[in-house]
N, C-alpha and C positions, 0 to 999 in steps of 0.2 A: 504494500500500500504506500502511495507515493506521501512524504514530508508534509503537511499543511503549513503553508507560510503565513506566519502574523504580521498585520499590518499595522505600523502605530498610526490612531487615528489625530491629526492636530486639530485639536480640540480649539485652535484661534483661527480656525478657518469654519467652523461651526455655527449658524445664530446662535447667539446667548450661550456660547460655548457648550452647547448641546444639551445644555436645560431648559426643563420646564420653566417660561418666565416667573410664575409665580414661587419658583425656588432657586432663583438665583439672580445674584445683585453682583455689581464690581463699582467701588467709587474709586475711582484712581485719581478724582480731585482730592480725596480725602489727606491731610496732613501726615496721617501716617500711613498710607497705603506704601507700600506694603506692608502689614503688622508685623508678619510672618514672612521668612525666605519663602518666595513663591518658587513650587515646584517646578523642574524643567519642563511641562505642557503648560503655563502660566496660567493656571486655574485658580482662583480666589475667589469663594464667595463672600460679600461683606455682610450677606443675609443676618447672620448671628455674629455681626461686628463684638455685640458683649454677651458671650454667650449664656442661653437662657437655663443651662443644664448647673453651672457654680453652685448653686442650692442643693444639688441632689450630692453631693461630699466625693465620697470615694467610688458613689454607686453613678457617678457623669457616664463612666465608659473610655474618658479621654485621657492624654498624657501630660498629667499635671503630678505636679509633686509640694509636700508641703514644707517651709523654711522653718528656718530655727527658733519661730515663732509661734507654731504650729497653724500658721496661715495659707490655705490651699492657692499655690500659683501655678495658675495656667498658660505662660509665657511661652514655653516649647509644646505648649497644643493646638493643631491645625487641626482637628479633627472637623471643629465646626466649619471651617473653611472649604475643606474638601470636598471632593467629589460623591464621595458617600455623605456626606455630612448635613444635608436637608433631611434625607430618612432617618438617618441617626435621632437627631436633634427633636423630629417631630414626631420619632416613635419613642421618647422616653416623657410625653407630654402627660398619658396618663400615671407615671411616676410623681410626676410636678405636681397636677391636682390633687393629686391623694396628700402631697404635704402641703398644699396650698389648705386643704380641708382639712389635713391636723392643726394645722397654726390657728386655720379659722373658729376651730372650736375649741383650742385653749384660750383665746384671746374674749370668747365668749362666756368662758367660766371664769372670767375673773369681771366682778360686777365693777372695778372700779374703772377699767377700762371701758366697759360698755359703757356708763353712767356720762366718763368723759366725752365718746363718741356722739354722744345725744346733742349734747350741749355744743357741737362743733359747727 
């Protein structure tokens, strides 16, 4: 059976670098574009400029690591940038809700917060 030859597709000869619009952004007016060293297919999405996964700790998925601080830094993570990186990001969404809904019901059990909220 003959060899099957791979072909690299360039991904900046692509519309929208071969994404769907609605998952995929590039500002390259932005001050710090590029955040991250952009990989040899110059792919970046600014979609999740800050990414929305930081909350969920050690369970993001991404390549962060934490300082001597014990403060989570995500500096050498391009996960959200990437090419995988829309799926990724919006299939750990229902992880988000679920602590978005424990926060919302601790914040509910405590009267002095709600009390303050009324009044705001």
């Amino acid at each position: 059976m003959p060899e099957k030859k791979l072909h690299k597709i360039d991904l900046t000869k692509l519309p929208n670098m071969g994404q769907p619009h609605y998952a995929y952004f590039q500002n390259k007016e932005c001050e710090f574009f590029p955040c991250h060293k952009l990989p040899e297919n110059g792919f970046h999405n600014c979609l999740f400029c800050y990414c929305p996964l930081y909350a969920l700790g050690d369970k993001c998925g991404g390549g962060f690591s934490y300082n001597e601080r014990g403060i989570k830094d995500c500096s050498k993570c391009t996960l959200p940038h990437s090419e995988a990186g829309y799926a990724h990001v919006t299939g750990k969404f229902f992880e988000l809700a679920e602590l978005a809904k424990k926060n919302r019901t601790v914040k509910e059990a405590d009267p002095a917060l709600s009390a303050n909220e009324e009044t705001e």
